[in-house]
VEXFIMI-269253 format. One record per residue (C-alpha): residue number from 1; x, y, z. Coordinates in Angstrom, 1 decimal. Example, Ala and Ser with C-alpha at 12.3 -4.5 7.8 and 13.67 -1.06 7.14 Angstrom:
2
<r><i>1</i><px>12.3</px><py>-4.5</py><pz>7.8</pz></r>
<r><i>2</i><px>13.7</px><py>-1.1</py><pz>7.1</pz></r>
***
This chain:
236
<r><i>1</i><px>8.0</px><py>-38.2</py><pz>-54.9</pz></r>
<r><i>2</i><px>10.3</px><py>-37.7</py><pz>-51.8</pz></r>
<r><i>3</i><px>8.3</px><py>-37.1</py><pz>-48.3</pz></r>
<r><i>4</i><px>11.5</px><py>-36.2</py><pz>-46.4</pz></r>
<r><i>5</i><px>14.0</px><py>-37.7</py><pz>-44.2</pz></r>
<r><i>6</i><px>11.0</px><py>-39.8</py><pz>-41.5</pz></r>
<r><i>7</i><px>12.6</px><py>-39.5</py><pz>-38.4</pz></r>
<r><i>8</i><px>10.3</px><py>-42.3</py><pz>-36.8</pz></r>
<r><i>9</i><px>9.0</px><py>-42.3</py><pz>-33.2</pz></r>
<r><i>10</i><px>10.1</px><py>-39.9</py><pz>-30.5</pz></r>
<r><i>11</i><px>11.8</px><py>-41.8</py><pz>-27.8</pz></r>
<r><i>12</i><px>9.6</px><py>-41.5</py><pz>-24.5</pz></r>
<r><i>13</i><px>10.6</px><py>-40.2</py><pz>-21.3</pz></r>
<r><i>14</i><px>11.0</px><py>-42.8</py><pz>-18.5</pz></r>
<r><i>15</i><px>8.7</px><py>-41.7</py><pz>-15.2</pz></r>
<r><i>16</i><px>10.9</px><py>-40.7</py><pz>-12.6</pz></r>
<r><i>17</i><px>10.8</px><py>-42.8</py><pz>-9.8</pz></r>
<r><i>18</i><px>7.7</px><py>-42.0</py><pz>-7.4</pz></r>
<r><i>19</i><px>8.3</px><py>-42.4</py><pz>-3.1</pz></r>
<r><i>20</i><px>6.5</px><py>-45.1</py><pz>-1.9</pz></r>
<r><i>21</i><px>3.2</px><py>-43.8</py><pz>-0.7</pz></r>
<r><i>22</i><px>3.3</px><py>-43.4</py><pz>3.8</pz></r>
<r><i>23</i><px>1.7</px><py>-46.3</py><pz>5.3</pz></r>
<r><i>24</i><px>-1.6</px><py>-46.3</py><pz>7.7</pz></r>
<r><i>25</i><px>0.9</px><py>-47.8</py><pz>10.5</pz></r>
<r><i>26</i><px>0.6</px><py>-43.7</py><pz>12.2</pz></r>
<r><i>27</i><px>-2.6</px><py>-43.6</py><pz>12.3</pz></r>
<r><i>28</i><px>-3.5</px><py>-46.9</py><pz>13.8</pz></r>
<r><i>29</i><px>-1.1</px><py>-45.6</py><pz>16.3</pz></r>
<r><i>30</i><px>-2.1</px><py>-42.3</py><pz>17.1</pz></r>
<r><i>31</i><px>-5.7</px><py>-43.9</py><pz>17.4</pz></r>
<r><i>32</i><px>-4.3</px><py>-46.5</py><pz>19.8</pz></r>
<r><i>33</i><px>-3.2</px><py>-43.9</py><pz>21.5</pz></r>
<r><i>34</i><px>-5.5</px><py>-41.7</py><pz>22.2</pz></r>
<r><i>35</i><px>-7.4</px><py>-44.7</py><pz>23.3</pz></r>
<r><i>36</i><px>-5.7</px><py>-46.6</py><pz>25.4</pz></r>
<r><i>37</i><px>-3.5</px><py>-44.0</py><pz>27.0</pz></r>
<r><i>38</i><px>-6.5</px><py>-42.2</py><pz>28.5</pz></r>
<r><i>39</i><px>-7.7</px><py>-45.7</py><pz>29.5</pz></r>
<r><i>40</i><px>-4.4</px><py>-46.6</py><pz>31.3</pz></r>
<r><i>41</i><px>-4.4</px><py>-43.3</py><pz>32.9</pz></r>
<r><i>42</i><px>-7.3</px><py>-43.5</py><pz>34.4</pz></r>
<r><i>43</i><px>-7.0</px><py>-47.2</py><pz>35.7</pz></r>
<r><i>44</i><px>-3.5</px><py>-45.3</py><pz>37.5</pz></r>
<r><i>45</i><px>-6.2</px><py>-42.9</py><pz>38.8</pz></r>
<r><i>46</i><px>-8.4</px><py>-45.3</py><pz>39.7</pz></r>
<r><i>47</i><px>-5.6</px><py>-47.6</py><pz>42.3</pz></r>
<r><i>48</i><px>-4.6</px><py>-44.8</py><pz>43.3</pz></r>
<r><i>49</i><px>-7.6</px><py>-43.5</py><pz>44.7</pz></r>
<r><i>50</i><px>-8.4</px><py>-46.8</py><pz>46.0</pz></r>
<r><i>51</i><px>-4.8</px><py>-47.0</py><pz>47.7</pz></r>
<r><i>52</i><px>-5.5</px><py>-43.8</py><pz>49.5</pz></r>
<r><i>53</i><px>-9.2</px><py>-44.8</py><pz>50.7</pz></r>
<r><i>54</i><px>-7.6</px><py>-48.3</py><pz>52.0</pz></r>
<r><i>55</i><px>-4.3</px><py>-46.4</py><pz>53.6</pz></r>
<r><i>56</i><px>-6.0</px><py>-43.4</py><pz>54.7</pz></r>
<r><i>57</i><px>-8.3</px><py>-46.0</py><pz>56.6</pz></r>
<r><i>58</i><px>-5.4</px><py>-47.8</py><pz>57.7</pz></r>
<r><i>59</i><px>-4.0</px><py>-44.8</py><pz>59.1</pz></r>
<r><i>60</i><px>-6.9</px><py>-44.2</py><pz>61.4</pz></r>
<r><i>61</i><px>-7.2</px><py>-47.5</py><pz>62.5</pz></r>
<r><i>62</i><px>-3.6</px><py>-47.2</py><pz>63.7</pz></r>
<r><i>63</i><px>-3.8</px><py>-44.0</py><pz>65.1</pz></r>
<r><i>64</i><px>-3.8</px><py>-43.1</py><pz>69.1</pz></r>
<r><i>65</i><px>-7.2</px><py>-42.3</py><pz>71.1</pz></r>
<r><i>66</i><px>-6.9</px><py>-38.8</py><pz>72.2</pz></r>
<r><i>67</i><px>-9.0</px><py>-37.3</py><pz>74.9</pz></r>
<r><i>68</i><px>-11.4</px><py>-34.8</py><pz>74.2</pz></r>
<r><i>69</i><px>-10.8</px><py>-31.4</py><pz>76.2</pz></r>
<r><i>70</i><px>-7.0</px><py>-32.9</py><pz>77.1</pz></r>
<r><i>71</i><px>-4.0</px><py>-31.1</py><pz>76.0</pz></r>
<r><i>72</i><px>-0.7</px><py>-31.8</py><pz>75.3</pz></r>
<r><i>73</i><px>-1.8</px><py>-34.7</py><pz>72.5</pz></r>
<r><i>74</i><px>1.2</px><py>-35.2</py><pz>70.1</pz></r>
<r><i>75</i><px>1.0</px><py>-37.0</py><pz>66.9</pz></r>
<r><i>76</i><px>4.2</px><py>-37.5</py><pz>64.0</pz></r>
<r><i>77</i><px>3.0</px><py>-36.0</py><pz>60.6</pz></r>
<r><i>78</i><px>5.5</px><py>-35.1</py><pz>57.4</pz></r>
<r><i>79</i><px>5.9</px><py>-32.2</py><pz>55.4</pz></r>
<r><i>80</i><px>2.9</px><py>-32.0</py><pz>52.9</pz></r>
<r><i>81</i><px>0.7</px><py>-33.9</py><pz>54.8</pz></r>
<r><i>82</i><px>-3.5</px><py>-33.1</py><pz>54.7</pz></r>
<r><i>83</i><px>-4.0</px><py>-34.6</py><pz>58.8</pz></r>
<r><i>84</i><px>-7.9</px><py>-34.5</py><pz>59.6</pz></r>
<r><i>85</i><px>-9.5</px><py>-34.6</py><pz>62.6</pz></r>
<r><i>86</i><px>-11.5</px><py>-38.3</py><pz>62.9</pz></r>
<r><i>87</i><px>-14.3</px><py>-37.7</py><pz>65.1</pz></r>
<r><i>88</i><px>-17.3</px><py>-40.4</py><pz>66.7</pz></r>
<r><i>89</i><px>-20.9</px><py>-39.6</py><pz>65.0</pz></r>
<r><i>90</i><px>-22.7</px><py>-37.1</py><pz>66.4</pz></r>
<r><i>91</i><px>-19.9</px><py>-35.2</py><pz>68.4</pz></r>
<r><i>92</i><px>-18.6</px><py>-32.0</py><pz>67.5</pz></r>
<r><i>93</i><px>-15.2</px><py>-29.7</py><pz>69.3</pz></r>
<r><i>94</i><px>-13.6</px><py>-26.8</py><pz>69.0</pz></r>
<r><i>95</i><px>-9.4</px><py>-27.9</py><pz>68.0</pz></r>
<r><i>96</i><px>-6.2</px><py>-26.4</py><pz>67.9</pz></r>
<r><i>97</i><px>-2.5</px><py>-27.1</py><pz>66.1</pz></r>
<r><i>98</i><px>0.8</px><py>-26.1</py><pz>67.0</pz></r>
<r><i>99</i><px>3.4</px><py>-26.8</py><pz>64.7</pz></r>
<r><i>100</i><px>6.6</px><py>-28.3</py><pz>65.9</pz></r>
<r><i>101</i><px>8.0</px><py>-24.9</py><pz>65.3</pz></r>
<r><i>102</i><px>5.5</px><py>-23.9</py><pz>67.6</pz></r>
<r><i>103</i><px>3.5</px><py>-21.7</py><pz>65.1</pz></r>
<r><i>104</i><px>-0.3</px><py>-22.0</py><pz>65.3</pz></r>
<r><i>105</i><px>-2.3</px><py>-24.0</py><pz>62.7</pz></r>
<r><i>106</i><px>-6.0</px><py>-23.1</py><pz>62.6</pz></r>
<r><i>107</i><px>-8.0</px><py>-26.6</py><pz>61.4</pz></r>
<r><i>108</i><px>-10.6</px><py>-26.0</py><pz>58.4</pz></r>
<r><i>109</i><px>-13.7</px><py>-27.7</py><pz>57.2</pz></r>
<r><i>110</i><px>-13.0</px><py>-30.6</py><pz>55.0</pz></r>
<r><i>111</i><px>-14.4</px><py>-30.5</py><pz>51.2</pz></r>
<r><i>112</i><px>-16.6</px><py>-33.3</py><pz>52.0</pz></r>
<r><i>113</i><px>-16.7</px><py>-35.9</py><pz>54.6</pz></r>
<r><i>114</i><px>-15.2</px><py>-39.2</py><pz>54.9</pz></r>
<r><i>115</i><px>-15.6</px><py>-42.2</py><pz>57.0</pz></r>
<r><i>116</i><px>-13.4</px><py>-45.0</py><pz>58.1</pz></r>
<r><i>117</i><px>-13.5</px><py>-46.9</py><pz>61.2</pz></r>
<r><i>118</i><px>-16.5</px><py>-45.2</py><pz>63.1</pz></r>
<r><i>119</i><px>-15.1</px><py>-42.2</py><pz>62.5</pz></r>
<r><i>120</i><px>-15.3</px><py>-39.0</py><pz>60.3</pz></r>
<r><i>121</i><px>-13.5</px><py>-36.2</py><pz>59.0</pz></r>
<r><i>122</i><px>-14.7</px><py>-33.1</py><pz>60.8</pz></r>
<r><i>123</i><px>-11.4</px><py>-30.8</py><pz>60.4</pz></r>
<r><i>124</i><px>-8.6</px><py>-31.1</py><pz>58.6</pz></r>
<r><i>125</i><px>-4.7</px><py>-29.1</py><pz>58.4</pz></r>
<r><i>126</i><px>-2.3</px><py>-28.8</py><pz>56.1</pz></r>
<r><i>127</i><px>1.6</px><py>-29.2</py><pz>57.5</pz></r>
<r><i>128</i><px>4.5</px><py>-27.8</py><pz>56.9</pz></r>
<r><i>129</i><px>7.2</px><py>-29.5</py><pz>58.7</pz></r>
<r><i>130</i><px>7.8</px><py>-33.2</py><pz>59.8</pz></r>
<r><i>131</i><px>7.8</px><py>-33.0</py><pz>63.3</pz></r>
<r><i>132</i><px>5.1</px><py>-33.7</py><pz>66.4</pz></r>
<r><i>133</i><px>2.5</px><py>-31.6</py><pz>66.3</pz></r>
<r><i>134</i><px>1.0</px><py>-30.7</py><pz>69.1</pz></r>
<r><i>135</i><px>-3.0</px><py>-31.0</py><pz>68.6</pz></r>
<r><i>136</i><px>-6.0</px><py>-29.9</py><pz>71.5</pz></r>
<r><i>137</i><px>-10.1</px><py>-30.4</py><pz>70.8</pz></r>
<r><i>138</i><px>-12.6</px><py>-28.8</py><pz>73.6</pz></r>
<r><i>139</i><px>-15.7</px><py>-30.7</py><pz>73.6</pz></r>
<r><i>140</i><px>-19.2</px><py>-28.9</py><pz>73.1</pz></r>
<r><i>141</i><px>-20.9</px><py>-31.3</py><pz>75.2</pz></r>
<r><i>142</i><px>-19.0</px><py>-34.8</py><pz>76.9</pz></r>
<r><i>143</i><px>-15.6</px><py>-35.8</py><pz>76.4</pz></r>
<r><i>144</i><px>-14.8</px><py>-38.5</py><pz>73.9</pz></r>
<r><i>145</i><px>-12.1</px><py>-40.1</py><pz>72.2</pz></r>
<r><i>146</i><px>-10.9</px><py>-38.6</py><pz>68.5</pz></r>
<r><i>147</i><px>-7.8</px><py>-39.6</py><pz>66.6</pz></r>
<r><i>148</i><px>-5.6</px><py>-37.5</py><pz>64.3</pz></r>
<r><i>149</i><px>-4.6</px><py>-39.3</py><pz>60.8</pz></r>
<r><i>150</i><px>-3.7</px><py>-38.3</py><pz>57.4</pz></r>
<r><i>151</i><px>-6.8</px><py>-37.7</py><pz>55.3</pz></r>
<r><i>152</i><px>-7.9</px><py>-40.5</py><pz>53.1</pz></r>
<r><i>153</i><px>-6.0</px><py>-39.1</py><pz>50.1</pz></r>
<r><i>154</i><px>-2.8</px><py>-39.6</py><pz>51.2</pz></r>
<r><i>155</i><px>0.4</px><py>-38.7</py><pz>49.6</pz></r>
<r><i>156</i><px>0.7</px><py>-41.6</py><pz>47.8</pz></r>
<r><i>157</i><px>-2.7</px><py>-41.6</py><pz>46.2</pz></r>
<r><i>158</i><px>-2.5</px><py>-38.2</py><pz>45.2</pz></r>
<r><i>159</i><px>0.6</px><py>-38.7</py><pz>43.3</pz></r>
<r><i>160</i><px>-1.0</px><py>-41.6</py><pz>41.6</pz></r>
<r><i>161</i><px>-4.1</px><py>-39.3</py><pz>40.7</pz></r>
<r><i>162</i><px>-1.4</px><py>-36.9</py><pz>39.2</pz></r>
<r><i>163</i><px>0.2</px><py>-39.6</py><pz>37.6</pz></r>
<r><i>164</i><px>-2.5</px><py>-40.5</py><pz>36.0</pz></r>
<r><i>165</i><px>-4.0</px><py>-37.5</py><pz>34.5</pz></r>
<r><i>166</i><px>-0.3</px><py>-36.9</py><pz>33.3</pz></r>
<r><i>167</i><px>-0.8</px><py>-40.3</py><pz>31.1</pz></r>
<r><i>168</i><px>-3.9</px><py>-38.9</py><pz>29.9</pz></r>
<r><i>169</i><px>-2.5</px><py>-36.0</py><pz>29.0</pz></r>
<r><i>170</i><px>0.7</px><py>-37.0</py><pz>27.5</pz></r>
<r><i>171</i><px>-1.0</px><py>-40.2</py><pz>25.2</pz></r>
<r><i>172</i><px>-3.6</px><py>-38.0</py><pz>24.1</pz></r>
<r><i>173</i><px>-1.7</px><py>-35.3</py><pz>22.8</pz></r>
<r><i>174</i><px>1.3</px><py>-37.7</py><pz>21.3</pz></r>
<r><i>175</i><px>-1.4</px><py>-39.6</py><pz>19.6</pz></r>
<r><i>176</i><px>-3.2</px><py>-36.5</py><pz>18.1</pz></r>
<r><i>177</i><px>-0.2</px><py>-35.2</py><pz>16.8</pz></r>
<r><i>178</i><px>0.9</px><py>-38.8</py><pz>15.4</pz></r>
<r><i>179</i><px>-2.6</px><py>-39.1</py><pz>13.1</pz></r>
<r><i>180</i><px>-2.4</px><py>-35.3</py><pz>11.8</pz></r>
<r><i>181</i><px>1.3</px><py>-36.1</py><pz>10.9</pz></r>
<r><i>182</i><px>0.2</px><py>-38.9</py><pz>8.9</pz></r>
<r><i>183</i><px>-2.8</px><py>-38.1</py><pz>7.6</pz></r>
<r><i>184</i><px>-0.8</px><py>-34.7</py><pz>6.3</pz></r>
<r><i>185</i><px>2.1</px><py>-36.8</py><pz>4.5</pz></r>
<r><i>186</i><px>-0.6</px><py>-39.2</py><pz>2.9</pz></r>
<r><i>187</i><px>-2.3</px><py>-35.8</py><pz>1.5</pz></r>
<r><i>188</i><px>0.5</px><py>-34.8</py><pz>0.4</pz></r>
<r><i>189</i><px>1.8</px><py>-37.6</py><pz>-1.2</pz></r>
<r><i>190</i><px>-1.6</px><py>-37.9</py><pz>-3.1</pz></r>
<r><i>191</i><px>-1.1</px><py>-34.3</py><pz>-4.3</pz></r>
<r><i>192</i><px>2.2</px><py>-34.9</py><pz>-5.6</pz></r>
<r><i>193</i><px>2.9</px><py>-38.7</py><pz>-6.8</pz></r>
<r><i>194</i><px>-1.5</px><py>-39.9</py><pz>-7.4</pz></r>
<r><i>195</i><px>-2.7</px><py>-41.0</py><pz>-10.5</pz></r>
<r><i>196</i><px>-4.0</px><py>-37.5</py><pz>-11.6</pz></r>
<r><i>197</i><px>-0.4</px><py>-35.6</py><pz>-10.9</pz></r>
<r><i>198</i><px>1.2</px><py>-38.5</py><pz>-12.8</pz></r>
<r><i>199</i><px>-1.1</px><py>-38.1</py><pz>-15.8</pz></r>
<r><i>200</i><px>0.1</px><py>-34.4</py><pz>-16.0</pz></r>
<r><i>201</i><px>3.7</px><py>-34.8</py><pz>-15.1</pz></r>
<r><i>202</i><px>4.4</px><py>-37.4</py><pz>-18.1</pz></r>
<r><i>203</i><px>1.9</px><py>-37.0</py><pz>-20.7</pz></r>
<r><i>204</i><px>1.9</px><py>-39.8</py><pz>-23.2</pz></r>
<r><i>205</i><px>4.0</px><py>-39.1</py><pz>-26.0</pz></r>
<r><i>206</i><px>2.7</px><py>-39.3</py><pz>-29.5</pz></r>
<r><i>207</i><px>5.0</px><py>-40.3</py><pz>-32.6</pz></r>
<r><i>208</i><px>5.7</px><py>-37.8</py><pz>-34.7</pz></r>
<r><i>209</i><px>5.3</px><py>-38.0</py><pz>-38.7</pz></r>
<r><i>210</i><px>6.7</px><py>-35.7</py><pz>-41.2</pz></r>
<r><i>211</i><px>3.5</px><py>-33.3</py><pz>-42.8</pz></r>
<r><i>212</i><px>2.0</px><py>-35.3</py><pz>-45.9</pz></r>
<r><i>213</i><px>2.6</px><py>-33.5</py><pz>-49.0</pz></r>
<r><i>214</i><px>-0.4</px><py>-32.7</py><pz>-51.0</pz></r>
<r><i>215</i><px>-0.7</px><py>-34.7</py><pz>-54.5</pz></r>
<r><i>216</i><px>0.6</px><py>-33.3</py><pz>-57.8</pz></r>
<r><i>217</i><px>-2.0</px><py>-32.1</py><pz>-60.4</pz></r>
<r><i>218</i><px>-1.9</px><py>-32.5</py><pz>-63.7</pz></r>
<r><i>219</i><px>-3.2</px><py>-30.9</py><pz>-66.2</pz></r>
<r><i>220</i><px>-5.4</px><py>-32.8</py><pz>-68.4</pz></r>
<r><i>221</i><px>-4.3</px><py>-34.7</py><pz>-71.3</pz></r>
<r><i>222</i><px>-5.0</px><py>-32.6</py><pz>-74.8</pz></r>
<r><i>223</i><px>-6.5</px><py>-34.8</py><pz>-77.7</pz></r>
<r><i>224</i><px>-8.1</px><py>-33.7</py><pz>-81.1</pz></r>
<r><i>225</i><px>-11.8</px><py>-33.0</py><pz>-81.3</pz></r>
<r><i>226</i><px>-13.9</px><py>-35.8</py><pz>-83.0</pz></r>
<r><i>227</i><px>-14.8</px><py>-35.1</py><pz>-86.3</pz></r>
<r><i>228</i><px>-18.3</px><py>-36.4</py><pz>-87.7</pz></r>
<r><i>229</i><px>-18.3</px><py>-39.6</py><pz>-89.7</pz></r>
<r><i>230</i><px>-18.7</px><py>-38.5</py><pz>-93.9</pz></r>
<r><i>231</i><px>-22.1</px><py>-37.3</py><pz>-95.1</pz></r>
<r><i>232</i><px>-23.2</px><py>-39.8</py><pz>-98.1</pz></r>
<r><i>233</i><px>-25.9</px><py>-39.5</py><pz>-100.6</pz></r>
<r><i>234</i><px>-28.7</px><py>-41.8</py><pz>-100.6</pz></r>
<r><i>235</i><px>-28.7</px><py>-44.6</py><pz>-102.8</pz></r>
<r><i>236</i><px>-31.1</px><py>-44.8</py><pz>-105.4</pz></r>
***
């Protein structure tokens, strides 16, 4: 009985080859990032303040006595400059600015008030010009010596506290962006190339066998009937 040509195993499919899965090296980074950026930034924030406390106090300590209720005081400022106004304790004036384009600056009240020397801040001015400005207080009570210095956050510090919050900013964001880029490519990656995409991409291939015939019948094999065995008398 012939079952037909058996053509034997079908030959499997070999896997394409899968992309090696991204590494955790983005994450620790973006992490480090957004960790120690911030922190570096705000150590930049930190000396910089403290080099404005220490220069603005400098600054004053350097500075020229002027005369309360006295005019004609002159002191050298740059463009950009915050000067205040460093007064004893416990005394108090009425100032006036003139720039060296002879334009007149009315002082403020400072946001605060800092102290350095013996002295505080009682009124500050912005510039707007490097040049002498020409600076006059009238006393509300006795004369007494002032000075006229750059504020304790001076140029320099400021730019460090901008410098700083830049880092902050910068290494925070950079970092961010770094971890959701590689926590997206790992997802992916699992979507595409993990165990359960695998399983349905190449399915495990079965041999196949030629259908199994179903057996012949035959019919049944004919034979005579049985006859009796021969009926004798009985003997006598």
């Amino acid at each position: 009985m012939s079952m037909g040509n058996y053509p034997g195993p079908v030959p499997q499919m070999a896997p394409a080859a899968v992309p090696k899965k991204p590494g955790v090296a983005g994450i620790v980074c973006g992490v480090l990032l957004m960790v120690l950026g911030p922190l570096a930034g705000a150590i930049v924030m930190m000396v910089g303040a403290l080099g404005g406390v220490i220069g603005g106090a400098v600054d004053v300590l350097n500075a020229p006595d002027f005369v309360a209720d006295a005019s004609d005081n002159y002191v050298q400022a740059d463009a950009g400059t915050t000067m205040a106004f460093w007064f004893p304790a416990d005394t108090s004036a009425r100032c006036a600015v003139v720039d060296p384009n002879g334009d007149q600056i009315t002082p403020r009240q400072p946001v605060g008030t800092s102290n350095a020397n013996d002295f505080q801040t009682v009124l500050v001015f912005d510039t707007t010009v490097t040049g002498l400005y020409n600076v006059a207080c009238q006393s509300d009570g006795d004369p007494f010596n002032y000075r006229v210095a750059p504020s304790l956050l001076t140029p320099k510090g400021a730019g460090s506290l901008a410098a700083g919050g830049a880092i902050i900013g910068i290494t925070f964001i950079l970092g961010l962006a770094l971890l959701i880029f590689t926590i997206v490519r790992r997802s992916n990656w699992a979507k595409t190339h993990g165990p359960a995409a695998q399983a349905m991409m190449y399915p495990p291939q079965q041999p196949v066998y030629p259908p199994q015939q179903p057996p012949v019948a035959y019919p049944p094999q004919g034979y005579p009937p049985q006859q009796p065995p021969p009926a004798y008398p009985p003997q006598q």
